[in-house]
N, C-alpha and C positions, 0 to 999 in steps of 0.2 A: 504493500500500500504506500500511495505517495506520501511523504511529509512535507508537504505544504502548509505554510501558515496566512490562516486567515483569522482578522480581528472580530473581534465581536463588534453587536450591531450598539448605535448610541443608547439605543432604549432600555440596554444591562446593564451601563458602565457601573463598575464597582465606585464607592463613597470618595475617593479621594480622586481617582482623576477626573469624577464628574465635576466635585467642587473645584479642583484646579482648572480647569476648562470655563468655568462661570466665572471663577476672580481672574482669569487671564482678560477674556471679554470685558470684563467690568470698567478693569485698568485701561484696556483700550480705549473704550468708548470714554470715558472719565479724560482721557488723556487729549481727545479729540475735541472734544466738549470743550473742555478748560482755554484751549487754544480758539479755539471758532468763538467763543463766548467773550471770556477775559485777559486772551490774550496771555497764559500762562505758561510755559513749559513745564510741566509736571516732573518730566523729565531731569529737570533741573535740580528736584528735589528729590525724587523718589529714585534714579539712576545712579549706579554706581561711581563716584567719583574718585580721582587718584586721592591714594591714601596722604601724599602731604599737599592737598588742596585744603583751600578754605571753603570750600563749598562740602567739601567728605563729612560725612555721618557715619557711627558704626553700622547706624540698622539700615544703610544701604545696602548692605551683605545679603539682606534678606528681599528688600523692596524693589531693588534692580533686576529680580527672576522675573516680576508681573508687569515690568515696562517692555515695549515692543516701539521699535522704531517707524514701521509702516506695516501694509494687512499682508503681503505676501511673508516676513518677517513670521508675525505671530500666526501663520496660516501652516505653515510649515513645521511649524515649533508645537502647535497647538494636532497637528493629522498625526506626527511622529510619539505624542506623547497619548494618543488616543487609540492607535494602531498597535504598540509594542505597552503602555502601560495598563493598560486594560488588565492584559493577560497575565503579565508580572504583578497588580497587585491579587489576581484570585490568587495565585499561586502562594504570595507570601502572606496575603493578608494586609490590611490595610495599614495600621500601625506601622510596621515595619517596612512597608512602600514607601509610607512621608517620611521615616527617618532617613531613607534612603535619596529619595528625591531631595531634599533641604540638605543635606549632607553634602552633594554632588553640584546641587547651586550653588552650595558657601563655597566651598572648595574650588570649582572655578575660581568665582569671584577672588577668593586669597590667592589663587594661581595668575591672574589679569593683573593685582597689584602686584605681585613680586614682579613679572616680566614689566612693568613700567616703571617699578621705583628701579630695574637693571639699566632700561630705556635712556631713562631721563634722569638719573642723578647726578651726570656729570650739568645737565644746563641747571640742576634747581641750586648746586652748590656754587656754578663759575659763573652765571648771565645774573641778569636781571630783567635783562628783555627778548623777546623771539620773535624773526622773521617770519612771520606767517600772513599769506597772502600779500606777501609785499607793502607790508605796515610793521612797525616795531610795536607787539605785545608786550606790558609786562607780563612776567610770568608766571604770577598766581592768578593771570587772566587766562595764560595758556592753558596753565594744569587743570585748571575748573571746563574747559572743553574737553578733558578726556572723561568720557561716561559711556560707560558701561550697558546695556542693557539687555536684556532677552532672558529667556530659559533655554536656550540654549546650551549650556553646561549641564543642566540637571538631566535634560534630555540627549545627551549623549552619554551620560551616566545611564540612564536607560537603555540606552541601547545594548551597550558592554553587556549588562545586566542578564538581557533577551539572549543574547551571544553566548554567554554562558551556561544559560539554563537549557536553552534548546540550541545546540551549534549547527543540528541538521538539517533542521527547518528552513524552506525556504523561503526567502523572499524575493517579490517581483518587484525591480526599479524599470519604475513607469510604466507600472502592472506588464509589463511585456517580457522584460529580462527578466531568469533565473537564477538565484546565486544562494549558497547556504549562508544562512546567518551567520557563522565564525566567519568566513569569507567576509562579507557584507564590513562588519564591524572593525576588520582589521584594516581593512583598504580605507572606508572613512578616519582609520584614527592616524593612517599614514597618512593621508591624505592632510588631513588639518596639521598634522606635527610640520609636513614639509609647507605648508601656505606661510606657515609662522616665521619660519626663519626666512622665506623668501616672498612671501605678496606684501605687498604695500595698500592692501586695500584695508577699509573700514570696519571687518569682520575680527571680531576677537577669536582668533582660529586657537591662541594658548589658553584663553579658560574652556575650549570645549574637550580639547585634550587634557585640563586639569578635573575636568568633572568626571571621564572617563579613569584617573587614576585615583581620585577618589573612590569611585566608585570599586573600584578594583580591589581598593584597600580594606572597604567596606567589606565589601563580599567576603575577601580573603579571612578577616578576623571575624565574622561571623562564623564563618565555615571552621575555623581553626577551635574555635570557641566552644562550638556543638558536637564536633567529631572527636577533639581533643589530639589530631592529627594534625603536622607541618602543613601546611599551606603550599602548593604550586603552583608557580602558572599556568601551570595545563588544566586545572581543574574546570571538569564539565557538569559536576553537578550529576552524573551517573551514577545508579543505584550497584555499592559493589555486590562483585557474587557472592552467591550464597555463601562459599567459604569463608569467604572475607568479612561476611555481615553478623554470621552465625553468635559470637559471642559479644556482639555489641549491639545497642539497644539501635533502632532507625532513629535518625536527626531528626529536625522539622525539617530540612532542606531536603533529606530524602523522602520522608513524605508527601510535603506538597510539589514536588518532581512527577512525583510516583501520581497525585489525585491529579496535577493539572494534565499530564500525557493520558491518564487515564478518560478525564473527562472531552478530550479532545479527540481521540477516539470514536468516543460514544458516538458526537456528534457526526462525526465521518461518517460511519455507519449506519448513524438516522438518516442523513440524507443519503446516503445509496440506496435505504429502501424505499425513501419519498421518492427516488427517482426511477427507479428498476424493479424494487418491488422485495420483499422478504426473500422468495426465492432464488436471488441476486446472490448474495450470502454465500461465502463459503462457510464451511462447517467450524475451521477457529473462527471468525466473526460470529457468527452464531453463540457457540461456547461462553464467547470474549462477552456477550449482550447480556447473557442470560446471568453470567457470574457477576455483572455490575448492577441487573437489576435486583439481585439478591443481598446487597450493598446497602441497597437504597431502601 
């Protein structure tokens, strides 16, 4: 049977990324508003700023995830964390999704400021003014232009997340192409690591590779935590074999491995008979149906 992945529809979304989905919108529209109305950049306020700006607040760490620069921005940020976190919070559970998401936001964000207090602490210690656009800035006018914004970071920390739980699962970029999720997740984190050192565009390409090694770091000491086993890179979150499980109790992580592949399944299955009919079934699918309804 294929392992293809598909997301669940909006009208299940699990408690945390539906509310993350409504305060994402909220922020937008609020953001839109304030500008079309009074003329405010919200941004200004609620956007990550460089840490030795005089415009920086600590709890930008947290209110710079719910700003979006424009709609393709939080459109993209908003389908990726609706498509892959759906399925990652049945899995872990909701609790433990927000630590993980706010974990993988901050953690960019601390990751954006290291690489620009690296950037720029030779002009904030030698200048007092910066040539920008062909005007002399001072410089705590410069530093307050650098802001931050998206969920971006947290949402690539999801992705890792997906990658590691299911690495075989595919996904379709531009529903067209094939690629397994390890695939998938490695190429974008290569991807962003090399825009970093070499694009000069607008995209904070270092905090979405910082939310992905948060993340990472996450997972690892959870996993290390539960199993009471060294941590590796390679870990896929597969259920070991019976030998290997025999005298240790199952984790959560191998349990809700074990319930979401299991419920995903099911679902395969219901729809091969909404489509073909019970007699479709081979004899393990059958088995497979009867032992889950027995579950339930």
């Amino acid at each position: 049977m294929e392992n293809n992945f598909r997301p669940q529809g909006f009208s299940i979304l699990p408690l945390v990324v539906k509310n993350l989905l409504i305060i994402n919108g909220i922020f937008f529209l609020a953001t839109i508003t304030s500008d079309m109305v009074w003329h405010v950049d919200l941004a200004q306020y609620l956007g990550l700023h460089y840490i030795g700006a005089s415009d920086f607040r600590p709890y930008q760490f947290v209110t710079y995830m719910f700003m979006h620069g424009n709609f393709a921005h939080i459109f993209f940020n908003m389908f990726a964390l609706w498509m892959f976190g759906n399925t990652l919070e049945n899995a872990w559970g909701s609790k433990r999704f927000l630590i993980f998401y706010f974990v993988c936001g901050i953690g960019a964000g601390l990751t954006q400021e290291l690489v620009q207090y690296i950037q720029f602490r030779d002009i904030v210690e030698n200048y007092q003014y910066v040539r920008f656009n062909n005007t002399s800035v001072p410089v705590d006018e410069y530093l307050n232009m650098l802001t931050t914004v998206g969920a971006s970071g947290a949402v690539y920390g999801i992705l890792l997340a997906f990658g590691m739980m299911w690495p075989d699962s595919r996904i379709y970029i531009y529903f067209a192409i094939p690629i397994k999720a390890k695939w998938f997740v490695l190429i974008y984190g290569l991807i962003e690591l090399f825009s970093g050192f070499s694009s000069v565009d607008n995209v904070a390409h270092f905090a979405h590779v910082g939310g992905m090694l948060f993340g990472l770091a996450l997972i690892l000491y959870w996993r290390y935590k539960e199993t009471g086993k060294n941590p590796n890179l390679n870990i896929r979150f597969k259920n070991p074999r019976k030998s290997e499980n025999y005298d240790r109790p199952k984790s959560d992580w191998d349990y809700n491995k074990e319930r979401a592949d299991d419920n995903k399944r099911t679902d395969e299955i219901l729809d091969k008979i909404s489509k073909y009919g019970y007699d479709s079934l081979t004899k393990e699918e059958k088995e497979f149906l009867f032992k889950q309804s027995k579950k339930n």
